[in-house]
Rosetta silent file (secondary structure, phi, psi, omega in degrees, C-alpha in Angstrom):
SEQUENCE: XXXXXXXXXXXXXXXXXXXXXXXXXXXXXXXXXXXXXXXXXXXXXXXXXXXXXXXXXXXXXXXXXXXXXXXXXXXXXXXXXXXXXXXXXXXXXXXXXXXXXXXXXXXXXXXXXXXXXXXXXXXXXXXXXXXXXXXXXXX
SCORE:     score description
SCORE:     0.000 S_00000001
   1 L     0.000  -37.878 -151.508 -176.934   27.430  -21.351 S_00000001
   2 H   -82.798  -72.993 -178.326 -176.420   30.254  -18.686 S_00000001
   3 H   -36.610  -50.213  168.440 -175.999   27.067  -16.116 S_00000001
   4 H   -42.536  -64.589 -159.002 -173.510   25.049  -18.642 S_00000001
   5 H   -39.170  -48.418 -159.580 -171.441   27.991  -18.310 S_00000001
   6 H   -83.648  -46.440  176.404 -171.309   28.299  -14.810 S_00000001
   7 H   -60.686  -42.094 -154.933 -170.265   24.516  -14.478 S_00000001
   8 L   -80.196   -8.088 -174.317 -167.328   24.805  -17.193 S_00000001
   9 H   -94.163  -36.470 -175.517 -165.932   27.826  -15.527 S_00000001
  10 H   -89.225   17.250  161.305 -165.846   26.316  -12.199 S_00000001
  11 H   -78.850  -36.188  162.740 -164.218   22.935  -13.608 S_00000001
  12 H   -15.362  -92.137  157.018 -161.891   25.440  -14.722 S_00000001
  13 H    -3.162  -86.467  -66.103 -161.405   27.090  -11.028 S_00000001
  14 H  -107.035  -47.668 -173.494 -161.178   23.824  -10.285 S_00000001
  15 H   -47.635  -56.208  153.985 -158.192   22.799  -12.900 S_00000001
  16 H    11.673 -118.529  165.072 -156.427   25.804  -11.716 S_00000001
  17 H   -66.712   17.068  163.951 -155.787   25.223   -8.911 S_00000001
  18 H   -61.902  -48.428 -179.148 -154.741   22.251   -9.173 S_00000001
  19 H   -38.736  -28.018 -142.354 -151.943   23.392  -11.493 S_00000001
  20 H  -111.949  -29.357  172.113 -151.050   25.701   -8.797 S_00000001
  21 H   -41.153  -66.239 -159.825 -150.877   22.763   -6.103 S_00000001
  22 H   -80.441  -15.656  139.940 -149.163   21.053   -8.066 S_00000001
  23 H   -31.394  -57.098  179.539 -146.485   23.457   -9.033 S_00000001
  24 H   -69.075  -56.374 -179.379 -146.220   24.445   -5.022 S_00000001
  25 H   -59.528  -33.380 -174.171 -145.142   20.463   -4.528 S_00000001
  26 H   -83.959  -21.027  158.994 -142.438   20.370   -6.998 S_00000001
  27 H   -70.707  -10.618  178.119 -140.839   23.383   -5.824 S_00000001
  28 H   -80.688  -40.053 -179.102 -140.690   22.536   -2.644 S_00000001
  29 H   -44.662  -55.500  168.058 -139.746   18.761   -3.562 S_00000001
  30 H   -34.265  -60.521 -144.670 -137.041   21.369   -5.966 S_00000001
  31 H   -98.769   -3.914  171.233 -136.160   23.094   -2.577 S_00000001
  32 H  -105.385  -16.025  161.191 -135.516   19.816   -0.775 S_00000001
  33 H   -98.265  -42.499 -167.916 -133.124   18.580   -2.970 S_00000001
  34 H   -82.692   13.197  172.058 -130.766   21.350   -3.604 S_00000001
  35 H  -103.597   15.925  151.904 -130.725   21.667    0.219 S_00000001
  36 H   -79.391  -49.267 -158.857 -129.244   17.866    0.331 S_00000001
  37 H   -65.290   -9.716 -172.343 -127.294   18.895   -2.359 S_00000001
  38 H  -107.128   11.830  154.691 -125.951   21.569   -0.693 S_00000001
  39 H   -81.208  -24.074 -174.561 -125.182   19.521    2.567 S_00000001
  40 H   -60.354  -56.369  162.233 -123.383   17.099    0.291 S_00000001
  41 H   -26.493  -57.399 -178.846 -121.472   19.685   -0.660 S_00000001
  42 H   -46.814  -53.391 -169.963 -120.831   20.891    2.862 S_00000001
  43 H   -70.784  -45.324  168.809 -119.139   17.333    3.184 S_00000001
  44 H   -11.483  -26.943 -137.666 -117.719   17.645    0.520 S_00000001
  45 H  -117.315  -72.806  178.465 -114.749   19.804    1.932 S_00000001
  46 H   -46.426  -30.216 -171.442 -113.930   17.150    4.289 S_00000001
  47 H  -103.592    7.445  169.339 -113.942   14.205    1.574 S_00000001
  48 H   -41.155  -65.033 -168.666 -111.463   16.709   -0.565 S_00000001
  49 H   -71.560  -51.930 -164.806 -108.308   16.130    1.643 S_00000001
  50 L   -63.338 -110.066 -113.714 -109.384   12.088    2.371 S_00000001
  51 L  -116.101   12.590 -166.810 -109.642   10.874   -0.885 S_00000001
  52 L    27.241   65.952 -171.158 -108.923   13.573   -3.218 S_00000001
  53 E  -122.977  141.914  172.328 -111.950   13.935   -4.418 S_00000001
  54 E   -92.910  133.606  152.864 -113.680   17.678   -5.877 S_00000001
  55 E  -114.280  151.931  179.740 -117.009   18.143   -5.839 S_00000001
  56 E  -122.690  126.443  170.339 -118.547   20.391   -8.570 S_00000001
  57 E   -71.718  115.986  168.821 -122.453   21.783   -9.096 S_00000001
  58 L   -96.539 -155.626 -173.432 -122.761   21.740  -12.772 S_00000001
  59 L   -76.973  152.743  155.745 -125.997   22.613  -14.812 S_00000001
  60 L    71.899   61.570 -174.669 -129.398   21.236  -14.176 S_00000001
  61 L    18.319   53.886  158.825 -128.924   20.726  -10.120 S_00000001
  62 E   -94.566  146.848  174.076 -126.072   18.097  -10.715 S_00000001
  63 E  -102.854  146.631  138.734 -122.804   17.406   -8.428 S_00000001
  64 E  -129.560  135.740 -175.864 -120.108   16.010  -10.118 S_00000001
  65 E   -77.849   93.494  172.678 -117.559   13.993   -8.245 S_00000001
  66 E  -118.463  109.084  151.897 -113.860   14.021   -9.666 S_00000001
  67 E   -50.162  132.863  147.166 -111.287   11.643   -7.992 S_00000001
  68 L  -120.431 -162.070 -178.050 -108.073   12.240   -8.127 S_00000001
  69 L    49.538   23.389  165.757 -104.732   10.569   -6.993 S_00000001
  70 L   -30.589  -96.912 -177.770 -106.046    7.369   -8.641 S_00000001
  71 L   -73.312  111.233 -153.572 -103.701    6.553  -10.574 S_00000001
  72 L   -51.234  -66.975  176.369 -100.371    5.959   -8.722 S_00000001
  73 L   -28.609  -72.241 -172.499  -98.627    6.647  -12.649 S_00000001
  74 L  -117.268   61.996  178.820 -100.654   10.292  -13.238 S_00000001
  75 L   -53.662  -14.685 -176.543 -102.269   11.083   -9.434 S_00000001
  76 L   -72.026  -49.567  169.352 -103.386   14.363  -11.186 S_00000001
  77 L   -12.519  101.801 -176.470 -105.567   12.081  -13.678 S_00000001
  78 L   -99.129  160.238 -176.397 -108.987   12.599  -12.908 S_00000001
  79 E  -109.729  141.412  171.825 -111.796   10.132  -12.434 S_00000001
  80 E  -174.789 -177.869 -146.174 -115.196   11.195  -12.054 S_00000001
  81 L  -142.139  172.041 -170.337 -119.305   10.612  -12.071 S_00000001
  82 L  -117.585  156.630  152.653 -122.305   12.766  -12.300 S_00000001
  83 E  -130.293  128.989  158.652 -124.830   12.643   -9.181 S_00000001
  84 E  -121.850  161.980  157.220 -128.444   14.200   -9.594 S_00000001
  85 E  -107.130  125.503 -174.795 -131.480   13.167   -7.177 S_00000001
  86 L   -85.643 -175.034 -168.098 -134.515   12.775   -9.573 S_00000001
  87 L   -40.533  -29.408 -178.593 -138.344   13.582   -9.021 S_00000001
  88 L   -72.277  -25.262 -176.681 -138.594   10.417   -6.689 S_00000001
  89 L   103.470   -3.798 -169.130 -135.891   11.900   -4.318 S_00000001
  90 L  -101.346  155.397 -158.561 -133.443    9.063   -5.426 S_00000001
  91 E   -54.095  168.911  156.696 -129.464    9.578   -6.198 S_00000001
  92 E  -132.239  163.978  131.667 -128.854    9.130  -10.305 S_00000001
  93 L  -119.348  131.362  175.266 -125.742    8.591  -11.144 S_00000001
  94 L  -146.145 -172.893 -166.372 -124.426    9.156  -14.923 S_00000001
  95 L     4.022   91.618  162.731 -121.606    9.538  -16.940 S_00000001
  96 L   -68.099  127.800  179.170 -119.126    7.816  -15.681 S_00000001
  97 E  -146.652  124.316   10.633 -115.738    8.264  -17.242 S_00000001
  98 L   -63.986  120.872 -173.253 -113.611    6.445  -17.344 S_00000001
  99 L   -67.061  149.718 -138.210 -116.784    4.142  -17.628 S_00000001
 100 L  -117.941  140.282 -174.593 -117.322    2.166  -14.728 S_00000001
 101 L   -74.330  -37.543  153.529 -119.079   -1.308  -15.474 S_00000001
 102 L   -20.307  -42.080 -137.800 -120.648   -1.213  -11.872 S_00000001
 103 L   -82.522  -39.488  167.851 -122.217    1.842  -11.353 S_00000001
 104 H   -37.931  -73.811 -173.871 -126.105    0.723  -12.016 S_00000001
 105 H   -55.898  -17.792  157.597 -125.309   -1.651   -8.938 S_00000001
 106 H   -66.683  -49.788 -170.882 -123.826    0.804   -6.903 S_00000001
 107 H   -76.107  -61.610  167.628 -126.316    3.515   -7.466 S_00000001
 108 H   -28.253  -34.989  177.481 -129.182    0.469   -6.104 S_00000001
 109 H   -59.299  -53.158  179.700 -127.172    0.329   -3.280 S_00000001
 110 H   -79.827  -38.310  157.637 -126.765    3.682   -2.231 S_00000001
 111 H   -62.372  -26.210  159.207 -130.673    4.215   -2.368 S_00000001
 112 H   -63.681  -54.694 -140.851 -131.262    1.208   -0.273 S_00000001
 113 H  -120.286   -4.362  179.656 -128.851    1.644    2.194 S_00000001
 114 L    74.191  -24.074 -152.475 -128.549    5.645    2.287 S_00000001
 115 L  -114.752  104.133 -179.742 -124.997    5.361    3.092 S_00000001
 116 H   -75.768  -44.436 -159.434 -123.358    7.810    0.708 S_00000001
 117 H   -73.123  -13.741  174.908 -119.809    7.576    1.943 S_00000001
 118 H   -91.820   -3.964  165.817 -119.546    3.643    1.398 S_00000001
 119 H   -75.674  -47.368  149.748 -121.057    4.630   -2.356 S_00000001
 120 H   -51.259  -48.055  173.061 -117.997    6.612   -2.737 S_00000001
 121 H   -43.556  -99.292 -179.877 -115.529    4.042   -1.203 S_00000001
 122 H    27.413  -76.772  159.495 -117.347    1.782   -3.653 S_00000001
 123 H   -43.495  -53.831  164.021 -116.573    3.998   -6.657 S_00000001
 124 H   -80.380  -17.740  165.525 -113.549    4.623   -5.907 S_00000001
 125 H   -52.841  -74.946 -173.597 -112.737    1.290   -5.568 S_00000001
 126 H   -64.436   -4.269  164.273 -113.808    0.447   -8.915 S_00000001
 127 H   -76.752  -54.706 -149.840 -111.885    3.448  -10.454 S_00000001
 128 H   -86.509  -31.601  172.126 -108.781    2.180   -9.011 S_00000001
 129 H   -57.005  -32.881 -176.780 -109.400   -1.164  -10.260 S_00000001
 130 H   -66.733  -53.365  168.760 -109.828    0.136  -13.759 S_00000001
 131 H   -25.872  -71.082 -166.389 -106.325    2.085  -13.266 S_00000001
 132 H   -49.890  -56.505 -160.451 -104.909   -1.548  -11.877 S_00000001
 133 H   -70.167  -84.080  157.634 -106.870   -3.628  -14.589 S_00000001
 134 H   -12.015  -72.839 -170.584 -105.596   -1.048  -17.625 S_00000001
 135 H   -84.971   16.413  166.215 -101.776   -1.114  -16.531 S_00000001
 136 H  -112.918   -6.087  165.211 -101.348   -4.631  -16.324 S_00000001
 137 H   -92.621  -22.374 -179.581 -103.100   -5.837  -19.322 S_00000001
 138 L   -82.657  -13.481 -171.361 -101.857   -2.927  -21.764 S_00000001
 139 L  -112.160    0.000    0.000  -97.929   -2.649  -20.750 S_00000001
């Protein structure tokens, strides 16, 4: 009995510290993303003035991205996207709005290729087509 005991406490131990392992990787994996996110940011300043685009941290370590000067008609009009990086380290992108038919295939891209700023061209590209596509079938 006295021996049973002895094993179940040190599977215990043993469970522990896993927990505690495994805790210490996701904060750091936690701490390695918001310090991308906060260099994105950093560019962020720079892709303000080019393209008139804001970036904002919202809840739950998300950027969001809003274009403006879009629309020739309302340049105030904003466009914009969600960015998170999940558990894997890879971008998300969500809620697009106006929603952008694209975006899946974009966001594949930009994890293959890494190259955030042609994921933005990209995007904005496909915003301004929706602008383009919208005032010539509706007027």
């Amino acid at each position: 009995m006295k021996q049973e005991l002895e094993v179940l406490t040190a599977n215990i131990q043993d469970l522990k510290e896993e927990y505690s392992r495994k805790k210490e990787t996701i904060s750091t994996a936690n701490k390695a993303n918001a310090e991308r996110l906060k260099r994105l940011q950093k560019s962020a300043d720079l892709y303000k003035d080019r393209l008139g685009l804001e970036i904002r941290k919202i809840y739950g370590e998300k950027l969001q991205f809003i274009f403006t000067n879009i629309d020739p008609k309302n340049p105030e009009s904003p466009f914009m996207f969600s960015l998170h990086l999940n558990e894997a380290r890879d971008y998300e992108v969500s809620d697009s709005a106006p929603h952008l038919e694209g975006l899946a295939e974009f966001q594949e891209n930009v994890r293959k290729t890494n190259n955030f700023s042609a994921f933005l061209a990209n995007v904005r590209k496909a915003f301004t087509a929706t602008v383009y596509n919208h005032h010539h079938h509706h007027h």
